[in-house]
C-alpha positions as CSV (number, residue, x, y, z in Angstrom):
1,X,122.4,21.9,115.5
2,X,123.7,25.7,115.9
3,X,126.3,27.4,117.3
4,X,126.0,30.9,118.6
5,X,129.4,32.9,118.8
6,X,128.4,35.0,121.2
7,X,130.8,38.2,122.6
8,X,130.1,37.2,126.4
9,X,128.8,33.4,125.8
10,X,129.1,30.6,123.5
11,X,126.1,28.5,123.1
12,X,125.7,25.2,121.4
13,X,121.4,24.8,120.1
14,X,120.6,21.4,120.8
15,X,122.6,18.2,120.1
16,X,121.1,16.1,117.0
17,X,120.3,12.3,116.8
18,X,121.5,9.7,118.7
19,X,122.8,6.4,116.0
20,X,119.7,4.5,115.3
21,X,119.7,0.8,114.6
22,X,119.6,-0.8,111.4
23,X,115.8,-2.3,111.9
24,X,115.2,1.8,112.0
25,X,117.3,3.0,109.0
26,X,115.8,0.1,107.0
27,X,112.3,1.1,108.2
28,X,112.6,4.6,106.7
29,X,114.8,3.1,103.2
30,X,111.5,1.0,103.0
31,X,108.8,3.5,103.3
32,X,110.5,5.4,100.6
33,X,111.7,8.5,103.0
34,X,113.5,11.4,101.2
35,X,117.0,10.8,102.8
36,X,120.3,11.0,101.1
37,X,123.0,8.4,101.1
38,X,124.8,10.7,103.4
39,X,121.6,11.5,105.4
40,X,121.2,7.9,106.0
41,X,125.0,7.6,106.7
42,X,124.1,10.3,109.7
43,X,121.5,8.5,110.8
44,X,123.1,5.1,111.7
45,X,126.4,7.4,113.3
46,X,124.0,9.6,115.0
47,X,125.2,13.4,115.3
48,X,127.5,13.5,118.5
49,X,131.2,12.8,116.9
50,X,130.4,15.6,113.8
51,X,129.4,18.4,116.5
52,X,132.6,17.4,118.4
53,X,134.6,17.7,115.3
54,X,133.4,20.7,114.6
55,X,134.0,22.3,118.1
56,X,137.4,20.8,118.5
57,X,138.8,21.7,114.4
58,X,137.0,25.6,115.2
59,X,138.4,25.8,118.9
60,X,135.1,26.2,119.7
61,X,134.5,26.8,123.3
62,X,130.5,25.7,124.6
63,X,129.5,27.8,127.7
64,X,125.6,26.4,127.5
65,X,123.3,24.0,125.5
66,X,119.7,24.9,124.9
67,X,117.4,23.1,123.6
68,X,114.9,24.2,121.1
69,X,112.3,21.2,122.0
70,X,112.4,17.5,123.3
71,X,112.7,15.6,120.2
72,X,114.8,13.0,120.2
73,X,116.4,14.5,116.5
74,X,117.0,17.4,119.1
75,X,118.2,16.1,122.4
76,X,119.8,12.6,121.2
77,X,123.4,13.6,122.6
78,X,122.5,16.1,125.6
79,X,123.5,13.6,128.2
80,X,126.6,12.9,127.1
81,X,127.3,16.7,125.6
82,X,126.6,17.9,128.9
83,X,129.0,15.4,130.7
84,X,131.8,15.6,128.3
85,X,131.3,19.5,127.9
86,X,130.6,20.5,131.8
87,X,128.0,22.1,131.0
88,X,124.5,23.5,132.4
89,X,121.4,22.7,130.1
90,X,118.8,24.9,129.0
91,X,114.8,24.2,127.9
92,X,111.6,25.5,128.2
93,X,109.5,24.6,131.4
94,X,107.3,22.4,129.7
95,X,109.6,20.5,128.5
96,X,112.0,19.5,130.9
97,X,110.0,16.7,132.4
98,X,110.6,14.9,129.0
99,X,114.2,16.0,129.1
100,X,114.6,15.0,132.7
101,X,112.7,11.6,131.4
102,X,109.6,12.2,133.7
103,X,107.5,12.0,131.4
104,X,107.2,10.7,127.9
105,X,105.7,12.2,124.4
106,X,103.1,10.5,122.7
107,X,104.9,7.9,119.6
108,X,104.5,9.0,116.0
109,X,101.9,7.1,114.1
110,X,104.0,6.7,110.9
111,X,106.8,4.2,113.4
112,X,105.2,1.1,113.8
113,X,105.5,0.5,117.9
114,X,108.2,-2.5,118.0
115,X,110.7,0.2,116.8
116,X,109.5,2.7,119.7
117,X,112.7,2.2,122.2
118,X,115.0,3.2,119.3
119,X,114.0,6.5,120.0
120,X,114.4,6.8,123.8
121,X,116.5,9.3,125.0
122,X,119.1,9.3,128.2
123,X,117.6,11.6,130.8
124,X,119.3,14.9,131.4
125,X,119.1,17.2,134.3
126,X,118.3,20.6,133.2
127,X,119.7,23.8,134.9
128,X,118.2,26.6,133.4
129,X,114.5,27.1,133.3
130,X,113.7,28.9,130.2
131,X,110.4,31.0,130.0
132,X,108.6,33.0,127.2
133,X,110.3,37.0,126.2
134,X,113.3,36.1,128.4
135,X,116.3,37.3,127.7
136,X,118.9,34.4,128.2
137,X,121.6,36.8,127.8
138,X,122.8,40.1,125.7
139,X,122.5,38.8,122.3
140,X,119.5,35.6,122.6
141,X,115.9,36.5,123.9
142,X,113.5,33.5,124.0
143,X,110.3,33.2,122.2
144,X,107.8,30.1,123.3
145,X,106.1,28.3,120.4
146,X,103.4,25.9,121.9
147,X,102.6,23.5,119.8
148,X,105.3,21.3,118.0
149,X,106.0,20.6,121.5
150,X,104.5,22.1,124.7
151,X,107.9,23.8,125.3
152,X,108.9,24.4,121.7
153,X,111.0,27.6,121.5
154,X,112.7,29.9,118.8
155,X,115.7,31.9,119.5
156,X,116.4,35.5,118.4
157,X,120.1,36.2,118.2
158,X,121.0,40.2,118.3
159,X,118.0,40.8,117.3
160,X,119.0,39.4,113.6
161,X,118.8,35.9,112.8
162,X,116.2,33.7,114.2
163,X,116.8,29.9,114.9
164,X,113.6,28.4,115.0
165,X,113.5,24.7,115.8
166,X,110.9,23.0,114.8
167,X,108.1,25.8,115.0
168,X,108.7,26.5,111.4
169,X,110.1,24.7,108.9
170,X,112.4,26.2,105.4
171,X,112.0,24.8,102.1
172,X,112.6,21.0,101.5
173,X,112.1,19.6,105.1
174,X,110.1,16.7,105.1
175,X,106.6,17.1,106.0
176,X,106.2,20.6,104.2
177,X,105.8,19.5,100.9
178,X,105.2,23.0,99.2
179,X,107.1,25.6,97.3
180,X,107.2,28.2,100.1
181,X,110.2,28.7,102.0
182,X,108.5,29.1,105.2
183,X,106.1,27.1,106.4
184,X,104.2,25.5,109.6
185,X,105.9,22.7,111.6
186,X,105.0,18.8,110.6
187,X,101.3,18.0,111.6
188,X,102.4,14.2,112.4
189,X,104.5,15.3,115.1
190,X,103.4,17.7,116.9
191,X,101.6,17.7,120.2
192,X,99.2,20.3,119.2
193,X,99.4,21.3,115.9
194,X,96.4,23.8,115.7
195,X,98.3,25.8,118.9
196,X,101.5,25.5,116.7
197,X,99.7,27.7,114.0
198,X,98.7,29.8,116.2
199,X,101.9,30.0,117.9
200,X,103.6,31.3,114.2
201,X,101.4,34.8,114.6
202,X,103.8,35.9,117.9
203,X,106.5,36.2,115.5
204,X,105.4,39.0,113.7
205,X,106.1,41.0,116.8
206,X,109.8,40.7,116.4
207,X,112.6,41.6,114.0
208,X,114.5,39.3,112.1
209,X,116.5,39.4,108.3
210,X,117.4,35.7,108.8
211,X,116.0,32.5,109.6
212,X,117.3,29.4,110.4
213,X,115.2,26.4,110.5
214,X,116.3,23.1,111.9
215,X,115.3,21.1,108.8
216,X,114.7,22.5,105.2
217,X,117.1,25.5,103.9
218,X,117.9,28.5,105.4
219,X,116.4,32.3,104.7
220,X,119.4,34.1,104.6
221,X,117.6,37.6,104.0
222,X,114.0,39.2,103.8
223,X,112.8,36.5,106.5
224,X,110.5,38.4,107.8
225,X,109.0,39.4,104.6
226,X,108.4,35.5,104.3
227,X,106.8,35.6,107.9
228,X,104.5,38.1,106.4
229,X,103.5,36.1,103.3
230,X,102.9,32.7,105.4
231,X,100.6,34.3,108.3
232,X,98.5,35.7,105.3
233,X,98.2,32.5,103.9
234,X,97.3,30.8,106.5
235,X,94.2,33.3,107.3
236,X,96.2,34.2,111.0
């Protein structure tokens, strides 16, 4: 979860996981995941009452949400943000009938199916209909990333920093498993993982010094340099 300080708007960049049950935490202590104590603490609390804390100790007004993608890990508290904050939602076009619960994304393979309705998420209307090289406002343009998600996006802010979702992840997210610190989004879920390599080659087309992903550690300079180094190694 970010949030964007802007001069004219304050945004709030999706709204983390939902609490998941015990059967789920267990589940992933079992299969030997790579989560903290305090990871795993987060995951049976869910994300909501730490991004209220945060807002309320910072006086930290929210004018919009968008979300980066429709992964649960992403959208877990929109419905209730939205209500509690008043207000309007913001996600690509493709994904808004998963957000809107219209349609559903296909179950990871690694979650054996009696724990699939753990990760159901409450529908949420969305207001804004976000396309690819919009300009959302002054200081955020939109950049579409087909391929974690049909309607994966990245957000450049002021032309500096780029929050990236899960189009890319930094170094230590699970499911990169390499030294670099940038690298392709998880093959195990995404929709279309082929497009989402393809996808990382638009990227080159815009300036950044800083990039922050949603899992795995943040570039704080030369991001684009790393940009560079990953589209050569991936042949792109």
């Amino acid at each position: 979860v970010f949030y964007i300080d802007g001069i004219a708007e304050k945004v709030l960049v999706d709204t983390g996981l939902k609490p998941l049950s015990k059967e789920v935490v267990n589940f992933f202590v079992e299969k030997g995941m790579p989560f903290s104590k305090e990871q795993l603490a987060r995951l049976r609390k869910g994300s909501r009452s730490a991004i209220v804390k945060f807002l309320k100790n910072n006086c930290f007004k929210v004018d919009s949400i968008i979300c980066t993608h429709c992964h649960g890990d992403h959208i877990g508290n929109l419905a209730q943000l939205k209500e509690e904050l008043r207000v309007p939602v913001a996600a690509h076009r493709n994904d808004i009938p998963v957000i809107e619960g219209k349609e559903y994304l296909p179950k990871p393979k690694m979650i054996p199916e009696e724990l699939y309705h753990n990760f159901d998420c409450n529908p949420c209307e969305v207001d804004i209909t976000l396309e690819d090289g919009q300009r959302f406002n002054e200081e955020i343009d939109i950049i579409h990333m087909e391929g974690h998600t049909r309607g994966s996006i990245c957000l450049l802010v002021k032309g500096i920093a780029l929050i990236a979702g899960d189009s890319l992840l930094g170094k230590g997210a699970t499911g990169s498993n390499t030294p670099n610190k940038l690298n392709p989004p998880s093959k195990d879920v995404s929709v279309d993982w082929d497009m989402g390599i393809k996808s990382i080659k638009k990227l080159i087309n815009y300036q950044f010094e800083s990039f922050l992903p949603s899992h795995g550690a943040t570039i704080k300079n030369g991001a684009k340099r790393e940009l560079e180094s990953l589209i050569k190694e991936l042949n792109l």
